[in-house]
C-alpha positions in Angstrom: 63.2 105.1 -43.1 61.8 108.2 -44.3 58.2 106.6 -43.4 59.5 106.1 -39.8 60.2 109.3 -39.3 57.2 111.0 -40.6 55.3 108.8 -38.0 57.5 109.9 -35.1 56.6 113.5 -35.8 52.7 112.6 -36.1 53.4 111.1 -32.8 55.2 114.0 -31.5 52.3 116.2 -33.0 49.3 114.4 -31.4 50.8 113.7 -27.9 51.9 118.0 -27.8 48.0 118.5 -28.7 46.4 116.5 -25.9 46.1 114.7 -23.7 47.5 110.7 -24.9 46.8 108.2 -21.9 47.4 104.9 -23.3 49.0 103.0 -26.5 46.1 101.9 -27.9 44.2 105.5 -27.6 47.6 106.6 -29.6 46.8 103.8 -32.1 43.5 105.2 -32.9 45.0 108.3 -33.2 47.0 107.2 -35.6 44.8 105.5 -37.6 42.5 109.0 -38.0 45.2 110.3 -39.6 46.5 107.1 -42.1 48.6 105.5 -40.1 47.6 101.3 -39.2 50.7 100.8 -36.5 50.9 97.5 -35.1 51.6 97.8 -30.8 54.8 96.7 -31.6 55.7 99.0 -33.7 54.0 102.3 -31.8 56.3 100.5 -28.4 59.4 100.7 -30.3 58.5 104.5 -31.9 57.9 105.5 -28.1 60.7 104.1 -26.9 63.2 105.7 -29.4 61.4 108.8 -28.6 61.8 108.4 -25.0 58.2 109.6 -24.4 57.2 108.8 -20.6 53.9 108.5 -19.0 53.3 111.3 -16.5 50.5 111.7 -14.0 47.9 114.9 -14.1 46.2 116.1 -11.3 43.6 113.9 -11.6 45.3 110.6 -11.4 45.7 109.5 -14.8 48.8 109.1 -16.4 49.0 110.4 -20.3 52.5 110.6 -22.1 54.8 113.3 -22.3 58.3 113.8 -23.8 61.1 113.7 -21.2 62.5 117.4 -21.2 59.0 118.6 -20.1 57.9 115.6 -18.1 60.7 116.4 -14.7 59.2 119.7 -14.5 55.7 118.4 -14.7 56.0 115.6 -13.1 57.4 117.7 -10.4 54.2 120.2 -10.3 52.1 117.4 -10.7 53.0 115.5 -7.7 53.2 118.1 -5.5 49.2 119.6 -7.0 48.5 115.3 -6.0 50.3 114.2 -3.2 48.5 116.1 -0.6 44.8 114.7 -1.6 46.4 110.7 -2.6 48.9 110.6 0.3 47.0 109.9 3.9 50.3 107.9 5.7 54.3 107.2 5.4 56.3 105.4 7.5 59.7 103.8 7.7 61.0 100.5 8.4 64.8 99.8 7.6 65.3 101.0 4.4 61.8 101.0 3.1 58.9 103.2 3.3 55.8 102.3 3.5 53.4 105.5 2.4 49.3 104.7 2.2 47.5 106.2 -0.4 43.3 106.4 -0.6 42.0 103.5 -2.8 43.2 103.4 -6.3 46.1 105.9 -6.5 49.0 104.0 -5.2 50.3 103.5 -9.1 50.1 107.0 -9.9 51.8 108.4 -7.0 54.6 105.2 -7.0 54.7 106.1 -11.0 55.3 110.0 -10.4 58.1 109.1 -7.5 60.1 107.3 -9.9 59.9 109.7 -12.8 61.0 112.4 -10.0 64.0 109.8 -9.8 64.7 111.1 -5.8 68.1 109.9 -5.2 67.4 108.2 -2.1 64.5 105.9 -3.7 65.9 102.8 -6.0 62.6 102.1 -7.0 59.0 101.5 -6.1 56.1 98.8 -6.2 52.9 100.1 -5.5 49.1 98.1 -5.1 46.2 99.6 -4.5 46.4 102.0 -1.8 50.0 101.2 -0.9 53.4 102.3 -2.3 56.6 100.5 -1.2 59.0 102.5 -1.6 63.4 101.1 -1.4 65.5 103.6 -0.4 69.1 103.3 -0.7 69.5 103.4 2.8 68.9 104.5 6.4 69.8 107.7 6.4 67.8 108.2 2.9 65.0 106.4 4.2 64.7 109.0 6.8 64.6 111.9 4.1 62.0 110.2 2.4 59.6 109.8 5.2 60.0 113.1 5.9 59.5 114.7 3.1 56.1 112.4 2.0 54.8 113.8 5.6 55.1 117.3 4.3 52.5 115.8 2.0 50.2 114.4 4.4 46.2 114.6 3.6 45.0 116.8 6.2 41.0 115.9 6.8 
């Protein structure tokens, strides 16, 4: 037990130094400093540390811990959304919003760490995020606040 913990606070230590964008980069990390984690193992240790993956203003996603990542997360999208975001429209209770190639995950990602009460959840491809809202009415609020977002050309 005592060994589990000292890993959760290397894990704690490296993802407050930098930047951590995937499991496997965490791994390594690991490993540079003794520890050999099977995935397994590292999934569970992030899960009971309720770290998230969070975009950056670049795209990527990297993980943070959960009482930092709404703020962020909030920043984030707002620094992104306006060079990702090129369409949004509504259709029943869904939105459809278009992104630019290749960013649909992060901004579909960001939505539902913001957790807007109106969205019950998002799929997203490659330039398109479906977005379910919860109804009508929310649908409407959605729409129009993605088109504050709008990339302006």
């Amino acid at each position: 037990m005592r060994e589990k913990q000292q890993r959760k606070q290397v894990i704690r230590e490296l993802v407050d130094s930098r930047p951590v964008v995937s499991q496997d980069a965490l791994r390594q990390l690991l490993h540079k400093r003794g520890w050999d984690v099977a995935q397994s193992t590292l999934s569970r240790d992030l899960r009971e540390l309720g770290l998230a993956r969070i975009p950056d203003q670049n795209g990527s996603v990297r993980y943070a811990f959960p009482e930092s990542a709404e703020d962020e997360t909030t920043a984030e999208l707002e620094r992104m959304l306006p060079s990702l975001l090129i369409g949004a429209e509504g259709v029943g209770v869904l939105v459809v919003a278009k992104t630019r190639r290749s960013t649909a995950q992060p901004v579909a990602e960001a939505v539902d760490l913001l957790a807007w009460p109106d969205v019950a959840g998002t799929i997203a491809g490659d330039d398109t995020v479906l977005l379910i809202c919860r109804s009508a009415a929310g649908q409407a609020r959605v729409v129009r606040r993605l088109e504050k977002y709008l990339y302006k050309a």
